[in-house]
Gaussian input, Z-matrix of N, CA and C with variables (Angstrom, degrees):
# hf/3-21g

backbone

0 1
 N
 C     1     B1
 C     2     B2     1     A1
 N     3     B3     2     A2     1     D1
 C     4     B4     3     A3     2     D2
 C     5     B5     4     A4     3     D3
 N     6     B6     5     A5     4     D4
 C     7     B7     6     A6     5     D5
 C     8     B8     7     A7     6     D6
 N     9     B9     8     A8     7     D7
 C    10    B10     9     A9     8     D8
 C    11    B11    10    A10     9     D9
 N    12    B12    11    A11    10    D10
 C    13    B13    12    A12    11    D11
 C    14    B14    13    A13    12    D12
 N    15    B15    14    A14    13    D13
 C    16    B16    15    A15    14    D14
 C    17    B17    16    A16    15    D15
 N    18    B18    17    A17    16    D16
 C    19    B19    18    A18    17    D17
 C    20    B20    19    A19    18    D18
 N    21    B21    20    A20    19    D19
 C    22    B22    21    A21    20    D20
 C    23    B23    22    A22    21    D21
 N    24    B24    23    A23    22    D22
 C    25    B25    24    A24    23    D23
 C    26    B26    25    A25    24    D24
 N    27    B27    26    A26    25    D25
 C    28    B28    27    A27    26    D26
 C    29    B29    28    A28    27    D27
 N    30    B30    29    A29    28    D28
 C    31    B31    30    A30    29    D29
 C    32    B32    31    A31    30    D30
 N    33    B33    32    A32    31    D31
 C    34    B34    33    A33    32    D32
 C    35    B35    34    A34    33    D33
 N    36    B36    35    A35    34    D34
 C    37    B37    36    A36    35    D35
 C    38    B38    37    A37    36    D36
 N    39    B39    38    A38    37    D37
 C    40    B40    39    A39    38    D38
 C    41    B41    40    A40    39    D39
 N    42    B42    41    A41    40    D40
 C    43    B43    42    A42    41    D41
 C    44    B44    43    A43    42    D42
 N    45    B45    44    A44    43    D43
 C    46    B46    45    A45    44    D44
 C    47    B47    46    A46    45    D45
 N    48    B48    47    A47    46    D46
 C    49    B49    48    A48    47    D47
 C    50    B50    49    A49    48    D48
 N    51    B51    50    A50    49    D49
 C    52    B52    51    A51    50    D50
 C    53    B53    52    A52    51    D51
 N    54    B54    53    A53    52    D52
 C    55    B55    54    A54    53    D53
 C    56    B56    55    A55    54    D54
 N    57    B57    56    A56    55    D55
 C    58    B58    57    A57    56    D56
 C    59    B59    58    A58    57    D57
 N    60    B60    59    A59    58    D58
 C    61    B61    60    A60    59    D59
 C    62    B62    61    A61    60    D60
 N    63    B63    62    A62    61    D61
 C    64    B64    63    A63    62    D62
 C    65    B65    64    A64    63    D63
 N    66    B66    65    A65    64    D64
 C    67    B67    66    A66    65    D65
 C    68    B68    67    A67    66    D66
 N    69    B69    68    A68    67    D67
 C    70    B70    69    A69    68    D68
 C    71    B71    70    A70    69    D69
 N    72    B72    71    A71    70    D70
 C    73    B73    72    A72    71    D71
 C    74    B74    73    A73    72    D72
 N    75    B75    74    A74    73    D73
 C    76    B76    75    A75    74    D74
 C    77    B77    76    A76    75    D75
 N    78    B78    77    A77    76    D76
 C    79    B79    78    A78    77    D77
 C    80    B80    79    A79    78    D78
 N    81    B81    80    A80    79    D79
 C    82    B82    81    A81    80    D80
 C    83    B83    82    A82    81    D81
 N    84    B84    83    A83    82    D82
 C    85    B85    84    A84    83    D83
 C    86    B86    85    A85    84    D84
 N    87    B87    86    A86    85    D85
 C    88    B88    87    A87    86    D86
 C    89    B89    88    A88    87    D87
 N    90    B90    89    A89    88    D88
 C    91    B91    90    A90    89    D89
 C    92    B92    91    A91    90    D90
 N    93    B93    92    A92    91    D91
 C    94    B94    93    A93    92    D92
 C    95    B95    94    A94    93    D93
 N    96    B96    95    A95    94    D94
 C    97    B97    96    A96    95    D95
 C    98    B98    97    A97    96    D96
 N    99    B99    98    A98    97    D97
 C   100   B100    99    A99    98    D98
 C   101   B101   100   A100    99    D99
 N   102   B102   101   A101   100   D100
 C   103   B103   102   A102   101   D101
 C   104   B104   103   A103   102   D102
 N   105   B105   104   A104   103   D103
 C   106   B106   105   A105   104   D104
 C   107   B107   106   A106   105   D105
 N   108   B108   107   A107   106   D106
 C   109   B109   108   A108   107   D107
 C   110   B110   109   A109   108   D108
 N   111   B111   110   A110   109   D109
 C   112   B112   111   A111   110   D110
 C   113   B113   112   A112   111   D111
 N   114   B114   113   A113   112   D112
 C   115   B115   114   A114   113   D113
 C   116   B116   115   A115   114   D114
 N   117   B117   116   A116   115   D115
 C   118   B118   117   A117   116   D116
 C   119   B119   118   A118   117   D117
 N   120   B120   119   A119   118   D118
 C   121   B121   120   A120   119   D119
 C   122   B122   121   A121   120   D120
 N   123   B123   122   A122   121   D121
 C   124   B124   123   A123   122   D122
 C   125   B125   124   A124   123   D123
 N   126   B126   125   A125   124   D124
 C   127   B127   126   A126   125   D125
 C   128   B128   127   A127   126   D126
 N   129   B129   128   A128   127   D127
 C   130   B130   129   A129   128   D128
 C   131   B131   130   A130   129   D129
 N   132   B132   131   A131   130   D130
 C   133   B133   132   A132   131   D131
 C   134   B134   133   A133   132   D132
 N   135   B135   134   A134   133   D133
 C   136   B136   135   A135   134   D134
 C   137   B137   136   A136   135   D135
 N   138   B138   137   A137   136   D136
 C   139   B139   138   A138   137   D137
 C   140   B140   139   A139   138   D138
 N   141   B141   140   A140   139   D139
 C   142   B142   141   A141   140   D140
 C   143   B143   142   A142   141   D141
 N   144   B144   143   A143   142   D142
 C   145   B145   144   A144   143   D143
 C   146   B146   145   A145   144   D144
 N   147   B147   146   A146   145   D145
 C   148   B148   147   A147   146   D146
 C   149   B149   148   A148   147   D147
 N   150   B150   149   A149   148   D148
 C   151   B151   150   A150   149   D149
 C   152   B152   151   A151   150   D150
 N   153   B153   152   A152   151   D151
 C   154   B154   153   A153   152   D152
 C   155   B155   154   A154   153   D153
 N   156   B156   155   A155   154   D154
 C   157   B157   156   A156   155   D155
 C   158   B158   157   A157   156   D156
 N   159   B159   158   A158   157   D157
 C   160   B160   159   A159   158   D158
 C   161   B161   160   A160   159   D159
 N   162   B162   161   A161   160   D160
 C   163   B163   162   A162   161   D161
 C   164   B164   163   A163   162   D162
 N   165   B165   164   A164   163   D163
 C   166   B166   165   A165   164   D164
 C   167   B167   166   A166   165   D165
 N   168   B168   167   A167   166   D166
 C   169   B169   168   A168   167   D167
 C   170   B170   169   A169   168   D168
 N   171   B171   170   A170   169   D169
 C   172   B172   171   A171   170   D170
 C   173   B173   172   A172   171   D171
 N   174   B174   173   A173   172   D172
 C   175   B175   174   A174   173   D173
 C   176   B176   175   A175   174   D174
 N   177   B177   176   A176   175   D175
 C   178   B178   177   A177   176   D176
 C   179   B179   178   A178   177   D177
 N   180   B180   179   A179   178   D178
 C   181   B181   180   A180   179   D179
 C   182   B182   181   A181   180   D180
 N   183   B183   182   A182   181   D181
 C   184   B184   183   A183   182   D182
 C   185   B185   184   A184   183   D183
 N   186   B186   185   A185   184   D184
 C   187   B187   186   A186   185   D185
 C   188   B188   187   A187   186   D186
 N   189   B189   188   A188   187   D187
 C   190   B190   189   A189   188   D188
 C   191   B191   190   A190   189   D189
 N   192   B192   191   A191   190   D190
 C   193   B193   192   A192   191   D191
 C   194   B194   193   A193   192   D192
 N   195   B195   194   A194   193   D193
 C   196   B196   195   A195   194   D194
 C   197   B197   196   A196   195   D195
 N   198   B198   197   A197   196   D196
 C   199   B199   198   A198   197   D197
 C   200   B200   199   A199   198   D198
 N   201   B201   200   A200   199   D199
 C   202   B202   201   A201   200   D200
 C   203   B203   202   A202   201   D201
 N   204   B204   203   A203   202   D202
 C   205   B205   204   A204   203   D203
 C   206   B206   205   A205   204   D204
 N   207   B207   206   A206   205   D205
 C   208   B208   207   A207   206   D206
 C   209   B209   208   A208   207   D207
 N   210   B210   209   A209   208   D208
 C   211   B211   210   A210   209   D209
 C   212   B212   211   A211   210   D210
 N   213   B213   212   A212   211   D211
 C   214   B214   213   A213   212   D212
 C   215   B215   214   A214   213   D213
 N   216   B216   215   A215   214   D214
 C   217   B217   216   A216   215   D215
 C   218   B218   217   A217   216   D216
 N   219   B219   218   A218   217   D217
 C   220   B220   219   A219   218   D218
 C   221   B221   220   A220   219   D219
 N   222   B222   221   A221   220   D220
 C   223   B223   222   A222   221   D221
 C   224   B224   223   A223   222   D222
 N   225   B225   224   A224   223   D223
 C   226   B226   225   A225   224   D224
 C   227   B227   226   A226   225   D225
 N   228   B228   227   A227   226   D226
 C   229   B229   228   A228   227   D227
 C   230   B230   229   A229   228   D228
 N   231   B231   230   A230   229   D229
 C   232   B232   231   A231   230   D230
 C   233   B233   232   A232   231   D231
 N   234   B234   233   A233   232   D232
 C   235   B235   234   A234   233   D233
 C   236   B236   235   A235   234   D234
 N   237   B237   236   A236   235   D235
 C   238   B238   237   A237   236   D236
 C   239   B239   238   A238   237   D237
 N   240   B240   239   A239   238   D238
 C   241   B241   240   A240   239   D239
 C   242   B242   241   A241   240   D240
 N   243   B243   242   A242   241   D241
 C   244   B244   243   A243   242   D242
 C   245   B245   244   A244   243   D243
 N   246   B246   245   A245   244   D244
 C   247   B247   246   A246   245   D245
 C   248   B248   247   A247   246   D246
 N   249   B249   248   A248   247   D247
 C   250   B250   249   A249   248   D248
 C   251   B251   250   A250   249   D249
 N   252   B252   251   A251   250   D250
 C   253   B253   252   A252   251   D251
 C   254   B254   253   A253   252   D252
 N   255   B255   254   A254   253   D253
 C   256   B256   255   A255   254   D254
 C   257   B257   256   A256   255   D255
 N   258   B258   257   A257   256   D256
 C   259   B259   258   A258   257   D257
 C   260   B260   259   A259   258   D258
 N   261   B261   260   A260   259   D259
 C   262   B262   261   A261   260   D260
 C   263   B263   262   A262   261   D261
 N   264   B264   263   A263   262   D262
 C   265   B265   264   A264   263   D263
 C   266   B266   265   A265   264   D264
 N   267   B267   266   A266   265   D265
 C   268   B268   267   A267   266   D266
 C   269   B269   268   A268   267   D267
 N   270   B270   269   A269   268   D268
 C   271   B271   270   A270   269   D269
 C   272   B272   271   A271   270   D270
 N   273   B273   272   A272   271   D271
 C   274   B274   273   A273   272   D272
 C   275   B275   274   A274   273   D273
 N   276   B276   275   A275   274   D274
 C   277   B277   276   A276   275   D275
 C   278   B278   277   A277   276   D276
 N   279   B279   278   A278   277   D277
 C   280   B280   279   A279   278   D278
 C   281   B281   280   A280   279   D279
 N   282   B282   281   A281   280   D280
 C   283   B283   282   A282   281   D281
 C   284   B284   283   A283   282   D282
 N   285   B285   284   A284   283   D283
 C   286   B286   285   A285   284   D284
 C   287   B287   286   A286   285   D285
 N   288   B288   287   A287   286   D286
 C   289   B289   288   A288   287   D287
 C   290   B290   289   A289   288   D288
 N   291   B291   290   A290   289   D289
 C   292   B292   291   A291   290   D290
 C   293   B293   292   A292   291   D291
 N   294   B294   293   A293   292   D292
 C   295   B295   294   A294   293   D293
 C   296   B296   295   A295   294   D294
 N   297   B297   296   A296   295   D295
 C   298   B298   297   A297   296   D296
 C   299   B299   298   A298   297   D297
 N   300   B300   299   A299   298   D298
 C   301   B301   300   A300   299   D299
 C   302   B302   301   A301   300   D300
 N   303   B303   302   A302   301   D301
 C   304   B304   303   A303   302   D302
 C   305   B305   304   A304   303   D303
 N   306   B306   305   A305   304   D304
 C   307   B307   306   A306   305   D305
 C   308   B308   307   A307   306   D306

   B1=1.4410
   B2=1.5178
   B3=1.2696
   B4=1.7989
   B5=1.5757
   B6=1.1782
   B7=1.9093
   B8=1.5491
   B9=1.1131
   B10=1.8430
   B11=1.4359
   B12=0.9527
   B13=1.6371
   B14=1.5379
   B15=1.3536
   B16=1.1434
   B17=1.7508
   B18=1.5968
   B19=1.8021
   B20=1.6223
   B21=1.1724
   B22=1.3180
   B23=1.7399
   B24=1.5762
   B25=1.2902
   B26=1.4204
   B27=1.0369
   B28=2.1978
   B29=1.4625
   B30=1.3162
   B31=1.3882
   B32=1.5916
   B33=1.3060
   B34=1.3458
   B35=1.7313
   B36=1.1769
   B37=1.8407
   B38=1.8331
   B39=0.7677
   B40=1.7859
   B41=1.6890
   B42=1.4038
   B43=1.1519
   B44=1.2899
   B45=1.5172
   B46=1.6089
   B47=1.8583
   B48=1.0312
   B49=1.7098
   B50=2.0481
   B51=1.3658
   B52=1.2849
   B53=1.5314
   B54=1.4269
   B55=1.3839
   B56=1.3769
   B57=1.4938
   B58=1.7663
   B59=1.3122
   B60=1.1352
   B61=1.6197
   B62=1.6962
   B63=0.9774
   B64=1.7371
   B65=1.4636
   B66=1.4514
   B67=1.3646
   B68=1.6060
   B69=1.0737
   B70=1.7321
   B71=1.6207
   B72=1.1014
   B73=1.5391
   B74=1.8274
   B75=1.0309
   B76=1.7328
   B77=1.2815
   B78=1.1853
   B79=1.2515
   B80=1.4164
   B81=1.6282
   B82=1.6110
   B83=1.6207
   B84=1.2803
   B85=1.2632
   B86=2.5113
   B87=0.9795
   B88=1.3373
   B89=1.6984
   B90=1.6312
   B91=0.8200
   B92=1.9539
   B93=1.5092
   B94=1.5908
   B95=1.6902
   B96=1.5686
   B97=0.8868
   B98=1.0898
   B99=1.6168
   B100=1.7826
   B101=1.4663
   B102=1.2195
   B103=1.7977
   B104=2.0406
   B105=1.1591
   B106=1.8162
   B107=1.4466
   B108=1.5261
   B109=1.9411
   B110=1.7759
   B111=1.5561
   B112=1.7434
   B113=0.8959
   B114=1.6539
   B115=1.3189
   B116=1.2245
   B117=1.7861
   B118=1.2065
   B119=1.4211
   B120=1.6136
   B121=1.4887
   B122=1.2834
   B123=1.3945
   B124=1.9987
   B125=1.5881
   B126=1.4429
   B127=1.4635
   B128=1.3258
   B129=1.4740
   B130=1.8893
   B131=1.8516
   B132=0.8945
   B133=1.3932
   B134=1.7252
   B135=1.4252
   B136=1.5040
   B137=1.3313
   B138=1.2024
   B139=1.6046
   B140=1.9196
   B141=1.1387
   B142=1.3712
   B143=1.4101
   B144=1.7141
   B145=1.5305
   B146=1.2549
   B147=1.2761
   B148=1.5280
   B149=1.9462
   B150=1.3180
   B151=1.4224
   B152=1.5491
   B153=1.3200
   B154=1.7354
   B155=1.5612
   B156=1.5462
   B157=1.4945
   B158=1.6863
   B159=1.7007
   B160=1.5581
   B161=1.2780
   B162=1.3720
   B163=1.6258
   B164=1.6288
   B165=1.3979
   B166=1.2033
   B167=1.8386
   B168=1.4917
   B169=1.2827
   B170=1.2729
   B171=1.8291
   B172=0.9908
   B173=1.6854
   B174=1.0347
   B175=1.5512
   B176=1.4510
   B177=1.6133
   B178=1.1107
   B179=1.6596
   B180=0.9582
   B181=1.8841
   B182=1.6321
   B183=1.3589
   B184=1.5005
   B185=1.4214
   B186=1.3749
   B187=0.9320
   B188=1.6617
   B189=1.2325
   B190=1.3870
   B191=2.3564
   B192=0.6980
   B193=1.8045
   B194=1.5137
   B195=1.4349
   B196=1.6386
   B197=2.2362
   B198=2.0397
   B199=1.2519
   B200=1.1665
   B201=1.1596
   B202=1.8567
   B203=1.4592
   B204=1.0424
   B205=1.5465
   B206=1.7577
   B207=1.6396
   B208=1.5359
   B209=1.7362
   B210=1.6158
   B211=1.6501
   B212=1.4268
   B213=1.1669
   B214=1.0756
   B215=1.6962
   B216=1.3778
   B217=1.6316
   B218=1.2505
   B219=1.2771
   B220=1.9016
   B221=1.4456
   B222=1.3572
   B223=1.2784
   B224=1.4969
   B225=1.1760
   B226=1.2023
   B227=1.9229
   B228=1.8179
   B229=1.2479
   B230=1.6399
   B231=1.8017
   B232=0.8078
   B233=1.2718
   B234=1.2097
   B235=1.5450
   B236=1.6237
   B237=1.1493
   B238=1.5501
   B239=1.5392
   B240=1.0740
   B241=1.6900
   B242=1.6793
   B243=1.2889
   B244=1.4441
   B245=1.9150
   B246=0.9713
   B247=1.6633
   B248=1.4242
   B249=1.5414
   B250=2.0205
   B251=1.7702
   B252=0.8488
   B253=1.7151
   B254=1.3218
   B255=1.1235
   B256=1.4987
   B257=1.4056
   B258=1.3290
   B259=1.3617
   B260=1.3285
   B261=1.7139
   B262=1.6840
   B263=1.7670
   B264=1.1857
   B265=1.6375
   B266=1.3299
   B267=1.3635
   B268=1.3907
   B269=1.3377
   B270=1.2964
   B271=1.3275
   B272=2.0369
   B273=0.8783
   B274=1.4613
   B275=1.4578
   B276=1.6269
   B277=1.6098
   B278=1.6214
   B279=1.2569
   B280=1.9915
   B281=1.8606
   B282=1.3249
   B283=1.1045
   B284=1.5723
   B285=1.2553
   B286=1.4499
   B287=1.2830
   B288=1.4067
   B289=0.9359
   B290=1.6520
   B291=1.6618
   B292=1.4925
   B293=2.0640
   B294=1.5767
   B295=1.5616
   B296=1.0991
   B297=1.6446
   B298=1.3877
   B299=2.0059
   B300=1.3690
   B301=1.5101
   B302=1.8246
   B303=1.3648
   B304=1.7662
   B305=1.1982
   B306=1.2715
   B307=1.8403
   B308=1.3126
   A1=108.09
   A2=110.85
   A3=99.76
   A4=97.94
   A5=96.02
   A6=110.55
   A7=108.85
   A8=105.00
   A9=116.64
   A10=118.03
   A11=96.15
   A12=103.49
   A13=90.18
   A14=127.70
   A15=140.50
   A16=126.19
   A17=97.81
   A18=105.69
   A19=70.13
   A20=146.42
   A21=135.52
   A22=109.92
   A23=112.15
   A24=99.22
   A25=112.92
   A26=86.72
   A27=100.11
   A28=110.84
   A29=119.62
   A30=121.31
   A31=111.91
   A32=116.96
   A33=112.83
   A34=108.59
   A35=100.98
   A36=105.05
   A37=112.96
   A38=103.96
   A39=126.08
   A40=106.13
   A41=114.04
   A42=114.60
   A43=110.85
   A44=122.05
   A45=112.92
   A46=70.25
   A47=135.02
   A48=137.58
   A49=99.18
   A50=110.16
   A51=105.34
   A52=115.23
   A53=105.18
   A54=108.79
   A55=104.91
   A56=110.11
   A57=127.94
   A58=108.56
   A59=109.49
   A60=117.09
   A61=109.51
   A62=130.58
   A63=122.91
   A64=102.41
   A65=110.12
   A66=109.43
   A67=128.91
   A68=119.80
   A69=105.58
   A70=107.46
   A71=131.83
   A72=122.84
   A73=91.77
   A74=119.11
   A75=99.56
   A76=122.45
   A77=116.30
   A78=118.22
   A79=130.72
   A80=124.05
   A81=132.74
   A82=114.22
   A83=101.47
   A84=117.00
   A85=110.85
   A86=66.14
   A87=79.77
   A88=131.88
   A89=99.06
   A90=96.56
   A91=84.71
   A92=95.42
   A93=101.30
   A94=96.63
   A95=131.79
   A96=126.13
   A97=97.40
   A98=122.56
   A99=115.47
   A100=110.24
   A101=105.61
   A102=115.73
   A103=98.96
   A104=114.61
   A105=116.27
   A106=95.71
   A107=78.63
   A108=98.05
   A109=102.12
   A110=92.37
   A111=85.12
   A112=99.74
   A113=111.33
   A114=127.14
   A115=126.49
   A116=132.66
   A117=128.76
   A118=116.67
   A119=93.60
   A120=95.85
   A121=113.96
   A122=154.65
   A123=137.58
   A124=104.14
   A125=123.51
   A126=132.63
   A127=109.16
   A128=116.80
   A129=109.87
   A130=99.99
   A131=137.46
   A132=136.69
   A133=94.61
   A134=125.94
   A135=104.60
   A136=118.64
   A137=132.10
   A138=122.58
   A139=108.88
   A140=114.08
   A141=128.80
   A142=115.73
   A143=103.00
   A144=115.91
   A145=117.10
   A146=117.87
   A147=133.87
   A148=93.37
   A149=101.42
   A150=107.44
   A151=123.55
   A152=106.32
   A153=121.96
   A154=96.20
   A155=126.63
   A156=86.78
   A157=126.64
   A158=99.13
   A159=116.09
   A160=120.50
   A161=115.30
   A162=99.66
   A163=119.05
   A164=107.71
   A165=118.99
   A166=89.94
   A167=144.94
   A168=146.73
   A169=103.11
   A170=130.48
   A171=123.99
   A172=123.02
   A173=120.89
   A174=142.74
   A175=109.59
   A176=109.97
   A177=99.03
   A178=105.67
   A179=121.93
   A180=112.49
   A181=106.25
   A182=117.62
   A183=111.83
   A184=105.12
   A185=152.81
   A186=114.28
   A187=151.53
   A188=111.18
   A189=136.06
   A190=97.44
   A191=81.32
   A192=95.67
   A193=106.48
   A194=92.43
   A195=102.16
   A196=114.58
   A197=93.67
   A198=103.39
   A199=110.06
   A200=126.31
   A201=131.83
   A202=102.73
   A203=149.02
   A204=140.23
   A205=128.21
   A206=79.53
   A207=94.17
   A208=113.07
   A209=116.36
   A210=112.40
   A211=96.43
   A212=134.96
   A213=142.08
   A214=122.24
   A215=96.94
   A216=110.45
   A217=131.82
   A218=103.56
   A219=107.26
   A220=115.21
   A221=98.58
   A222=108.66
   A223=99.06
   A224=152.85
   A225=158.87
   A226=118.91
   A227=77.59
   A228=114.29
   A229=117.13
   A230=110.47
   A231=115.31
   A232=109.98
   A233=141.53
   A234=134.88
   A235=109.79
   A236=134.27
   A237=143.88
   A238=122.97
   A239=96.06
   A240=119.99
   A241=90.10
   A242=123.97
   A243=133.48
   A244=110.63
   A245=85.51
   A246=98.31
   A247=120.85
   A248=98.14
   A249=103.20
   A250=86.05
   A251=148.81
   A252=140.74
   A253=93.31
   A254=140.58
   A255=149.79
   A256=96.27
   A257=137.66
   A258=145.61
   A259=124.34
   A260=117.25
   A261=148.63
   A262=72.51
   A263=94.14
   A264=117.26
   A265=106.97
   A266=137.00
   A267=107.20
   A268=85.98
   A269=131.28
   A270=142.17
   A271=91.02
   A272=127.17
   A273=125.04
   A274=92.87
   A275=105.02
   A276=102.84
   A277=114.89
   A278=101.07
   A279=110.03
   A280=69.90
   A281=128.36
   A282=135.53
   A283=110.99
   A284=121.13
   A285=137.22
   A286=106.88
   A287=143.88
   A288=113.24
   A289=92.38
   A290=128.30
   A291=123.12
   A292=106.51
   A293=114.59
   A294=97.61
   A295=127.05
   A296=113.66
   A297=125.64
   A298=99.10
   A299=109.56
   A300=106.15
   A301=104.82
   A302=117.98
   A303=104.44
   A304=78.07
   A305=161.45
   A306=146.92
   A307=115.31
   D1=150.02
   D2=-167.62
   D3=-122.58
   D4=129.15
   D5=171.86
   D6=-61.37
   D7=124.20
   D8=156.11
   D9=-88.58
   D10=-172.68
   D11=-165.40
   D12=-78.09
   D13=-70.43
   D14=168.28
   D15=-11.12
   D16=-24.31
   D17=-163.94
   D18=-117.45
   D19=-41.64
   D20=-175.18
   D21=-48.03
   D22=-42.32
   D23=-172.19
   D24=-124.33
   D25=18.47
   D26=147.65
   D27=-83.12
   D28=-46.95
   D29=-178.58
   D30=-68.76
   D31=-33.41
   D32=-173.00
   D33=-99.50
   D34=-3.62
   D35=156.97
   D36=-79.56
   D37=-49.98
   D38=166.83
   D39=-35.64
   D40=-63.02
   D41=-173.04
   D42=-86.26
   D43=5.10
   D44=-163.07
   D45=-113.20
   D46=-60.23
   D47=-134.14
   D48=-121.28
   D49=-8.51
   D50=172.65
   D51=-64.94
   D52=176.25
   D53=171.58
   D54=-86.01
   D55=157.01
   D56=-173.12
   D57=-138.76
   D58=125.55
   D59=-172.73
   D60=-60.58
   D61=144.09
   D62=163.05
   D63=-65.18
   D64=148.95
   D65=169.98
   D66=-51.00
   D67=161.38
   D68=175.98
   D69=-141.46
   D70=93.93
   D71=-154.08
   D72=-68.31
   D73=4.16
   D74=162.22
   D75=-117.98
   D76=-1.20
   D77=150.63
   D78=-69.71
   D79=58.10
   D80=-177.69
   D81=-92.14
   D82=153.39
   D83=165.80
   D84=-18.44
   D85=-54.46
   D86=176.48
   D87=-54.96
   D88=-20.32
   D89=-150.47
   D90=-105.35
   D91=-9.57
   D92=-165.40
   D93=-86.97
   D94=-15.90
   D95=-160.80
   D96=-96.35
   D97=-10.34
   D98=179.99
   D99=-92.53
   D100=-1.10
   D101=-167.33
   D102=-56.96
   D103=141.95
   D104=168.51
   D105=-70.71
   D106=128.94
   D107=167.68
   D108=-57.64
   D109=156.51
   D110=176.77
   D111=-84.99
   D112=166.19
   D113=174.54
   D114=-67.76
   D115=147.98
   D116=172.56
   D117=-98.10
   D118=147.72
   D119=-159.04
   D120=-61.91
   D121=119.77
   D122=-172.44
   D123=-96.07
   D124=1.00
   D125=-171.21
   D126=-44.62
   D127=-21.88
   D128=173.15
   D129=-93.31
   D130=-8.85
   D131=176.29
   D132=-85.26
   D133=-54.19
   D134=176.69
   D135=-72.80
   D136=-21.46
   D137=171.24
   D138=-74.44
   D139=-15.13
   D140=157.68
   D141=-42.88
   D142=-71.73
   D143=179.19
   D144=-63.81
   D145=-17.11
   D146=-162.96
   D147=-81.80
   D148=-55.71
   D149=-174.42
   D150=-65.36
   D151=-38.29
   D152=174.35
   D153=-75.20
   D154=-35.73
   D155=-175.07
   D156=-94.78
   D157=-1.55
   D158=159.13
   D159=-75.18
   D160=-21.25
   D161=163.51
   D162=-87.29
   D163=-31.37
   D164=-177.00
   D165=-58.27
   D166=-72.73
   D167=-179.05
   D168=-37.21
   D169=-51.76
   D170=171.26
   D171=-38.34
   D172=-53.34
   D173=172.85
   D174=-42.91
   D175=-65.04
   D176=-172.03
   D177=-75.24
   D178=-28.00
   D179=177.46
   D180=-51.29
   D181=-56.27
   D182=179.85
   D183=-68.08
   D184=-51.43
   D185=162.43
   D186=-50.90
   D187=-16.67
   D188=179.74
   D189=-69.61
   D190=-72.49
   D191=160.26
   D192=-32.01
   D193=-72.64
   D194=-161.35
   D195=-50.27
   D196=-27.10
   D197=178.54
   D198=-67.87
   D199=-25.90
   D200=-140.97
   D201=-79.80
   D202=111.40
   D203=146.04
   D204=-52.27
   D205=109.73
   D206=-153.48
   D207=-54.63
   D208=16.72
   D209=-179.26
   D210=-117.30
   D211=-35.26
   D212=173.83
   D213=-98.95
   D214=152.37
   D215=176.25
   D216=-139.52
   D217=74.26
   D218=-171.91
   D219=-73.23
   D220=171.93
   D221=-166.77
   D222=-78.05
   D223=-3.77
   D224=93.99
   D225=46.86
   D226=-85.72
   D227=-176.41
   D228=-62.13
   D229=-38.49
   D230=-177.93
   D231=-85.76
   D232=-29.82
   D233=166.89
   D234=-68.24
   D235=-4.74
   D236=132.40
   D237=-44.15
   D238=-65.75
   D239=-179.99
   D240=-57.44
   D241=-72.14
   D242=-179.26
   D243=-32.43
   D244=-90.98
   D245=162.74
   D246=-7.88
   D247=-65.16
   D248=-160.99
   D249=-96.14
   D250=-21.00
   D251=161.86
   D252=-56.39
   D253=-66.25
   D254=-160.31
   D255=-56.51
   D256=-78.29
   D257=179.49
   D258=-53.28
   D259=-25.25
   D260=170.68
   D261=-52.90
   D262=-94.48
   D263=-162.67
   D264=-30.19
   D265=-17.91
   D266=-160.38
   D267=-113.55
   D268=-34.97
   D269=-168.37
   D270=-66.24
   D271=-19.43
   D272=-167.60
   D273=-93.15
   D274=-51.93
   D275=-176.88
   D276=-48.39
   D277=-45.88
   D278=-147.41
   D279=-70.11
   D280=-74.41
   D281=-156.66
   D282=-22.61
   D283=-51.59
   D284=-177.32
   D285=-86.62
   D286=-9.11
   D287=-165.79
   D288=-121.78
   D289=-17.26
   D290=160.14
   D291=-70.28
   D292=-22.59
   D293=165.56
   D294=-55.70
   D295=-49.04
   D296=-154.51
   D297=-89.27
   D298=-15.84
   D299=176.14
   D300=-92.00
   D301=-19.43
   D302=165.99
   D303=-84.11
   D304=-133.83
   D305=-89.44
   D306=-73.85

């Protein structure tokens, strides 16, 4: 990136008229090299899990269907139906509610 004149004397107003910390005799070199690295972001590894376990739910819904005999409806079917709504739902919940707590 190339400095202009303009970023030349923003920076050197900054250092002439910025704020300056007071010294802190424990604040040393030493103390900056023990600091925790920041963290890396993993936000494409949870939209990862997010995706494998909506297809994986996807799967089992079409198969759940695919078992059903389309004249009849046992109670079977409906503790199927029960089940993957139940697990739909939570997998939708957790999903939205670990997005909206990283942003």
């Amino acid at each position: 990136m190339k400095r202009n004149e303009e970023d030349i004397q923003i920076g050197n107003l900054l250092k002439e008229q910025g704020y300056q910390p007071n010294e802190n005799k424990w604040f040393t070199p030493r103390v900056l090299h023990r600091l925790p690295e920041p963290q890396r972001s993993l936000r494409w590894v949870w939209w990862g899990v997010c995706a494998v376990a909506a297809i994986i739910c996807a799967l089992c819904w079409w198969w759940t269907i695919e078992q059903q005999d389309q004249n009849v409806l046992t109670v079977r079917d409906i503790v199927h139906y029960a089940i993957m709504g139940i697990i739909s739902l939570v997998l939708l919940c957790q999903s939205i509610a670990v997005t909206l707590q990283r942003e």
